[in-house]
C-alpha positions as CSV (number, residue, x, y, z in Angstrom):
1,X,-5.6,-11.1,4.0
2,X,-4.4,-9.5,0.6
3,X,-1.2,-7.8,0.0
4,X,-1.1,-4.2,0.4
5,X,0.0,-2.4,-2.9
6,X,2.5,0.1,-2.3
7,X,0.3,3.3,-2.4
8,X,-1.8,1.2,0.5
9,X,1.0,0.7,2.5
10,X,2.2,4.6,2.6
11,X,-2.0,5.2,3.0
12,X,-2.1,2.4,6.2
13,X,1.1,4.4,7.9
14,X,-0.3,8.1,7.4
15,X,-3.8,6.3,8.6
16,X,-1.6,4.6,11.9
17,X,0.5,8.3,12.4
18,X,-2.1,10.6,12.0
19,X,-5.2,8.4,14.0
20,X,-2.3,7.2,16.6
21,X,-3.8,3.9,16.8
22,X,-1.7,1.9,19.7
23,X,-1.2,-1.5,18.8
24,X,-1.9,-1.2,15.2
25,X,1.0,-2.2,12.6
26,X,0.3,-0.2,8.8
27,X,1.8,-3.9,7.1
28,X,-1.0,-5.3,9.7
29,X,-4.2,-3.9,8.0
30,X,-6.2,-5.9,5.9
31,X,-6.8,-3.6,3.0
32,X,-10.1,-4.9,1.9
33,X,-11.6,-5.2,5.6
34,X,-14.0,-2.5,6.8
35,X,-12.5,0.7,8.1
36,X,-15.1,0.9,10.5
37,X,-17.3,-1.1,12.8
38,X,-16.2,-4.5,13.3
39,X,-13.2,-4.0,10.9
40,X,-10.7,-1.4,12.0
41,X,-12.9,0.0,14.3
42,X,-12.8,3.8,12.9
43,X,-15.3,6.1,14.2
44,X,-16.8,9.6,12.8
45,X,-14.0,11.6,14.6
46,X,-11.3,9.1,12.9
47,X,-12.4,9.9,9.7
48,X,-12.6,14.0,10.4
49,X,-8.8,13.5,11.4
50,X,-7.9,11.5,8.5
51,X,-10.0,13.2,5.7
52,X,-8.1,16.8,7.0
53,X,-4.7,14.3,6.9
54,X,-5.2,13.3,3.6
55,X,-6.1,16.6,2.4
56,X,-2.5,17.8,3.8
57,X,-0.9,14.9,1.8
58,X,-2.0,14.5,-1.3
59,X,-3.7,18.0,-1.7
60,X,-7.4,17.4,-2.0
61,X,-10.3,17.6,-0.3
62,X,-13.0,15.3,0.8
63,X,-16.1,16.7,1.4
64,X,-18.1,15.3,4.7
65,X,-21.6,15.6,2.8
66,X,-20.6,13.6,0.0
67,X,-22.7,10.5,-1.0
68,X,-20.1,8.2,-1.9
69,X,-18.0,8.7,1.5
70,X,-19.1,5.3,2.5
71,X,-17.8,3.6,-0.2
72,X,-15.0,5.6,-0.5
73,X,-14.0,4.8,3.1
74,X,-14.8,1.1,2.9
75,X,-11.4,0.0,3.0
76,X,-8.2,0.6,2.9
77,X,-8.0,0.0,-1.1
78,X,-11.3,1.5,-1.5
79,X,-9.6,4.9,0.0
80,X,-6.6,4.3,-1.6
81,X,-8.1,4.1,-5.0
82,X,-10.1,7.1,-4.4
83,X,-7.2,8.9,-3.6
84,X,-5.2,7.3,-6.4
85,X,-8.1,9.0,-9.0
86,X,-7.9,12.6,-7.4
87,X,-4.4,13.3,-5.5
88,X,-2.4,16.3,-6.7
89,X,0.7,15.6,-8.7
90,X,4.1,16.7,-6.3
């Protein structure tokens, strides 16, 4: 497992809080394994909850019918970097 860069690690505790996933430490996600499927286990509901909690974070939207979603949610850096490229400044 890689280290989790800092803006992966506050992504991995708003994914923990806001999907209350039992069992699951933020430090403990592998940020390159799959957020779905055999990796985290995320389903299509998960990623409803977190798009709408990342949109109330960092102040933009992802759009469900968007082509690149998959790779955007990948993995925890792949998300991480998407938001990283689009988040609204504070």
């Amino acid at each position: 497992m890689s280290a989790q860069t800092p803006a992966e690690a506050e992504l991995a505790q708003l994914l923990v809080e806001s999907l209350n996933l039992e069992g699951v430490e933020p430090a403990g996600i592998d940020p390159e394994a799959p957020l779905f499927g055999d990796g985290l286990g995320l389903d299509s509901i998960d990623a409803l909850e977190l798009a709408l909690a990342i949109s109330k974070r960092y102040g933009f939207q992802l759009r469900s019918d968007s082509d690149e979603n998959r790779r955007i949610f990948g993995s925890l850096r792949s998300l991480s970097a998407h938001i990283e490229q689009h988040r609204v400044a504070a």
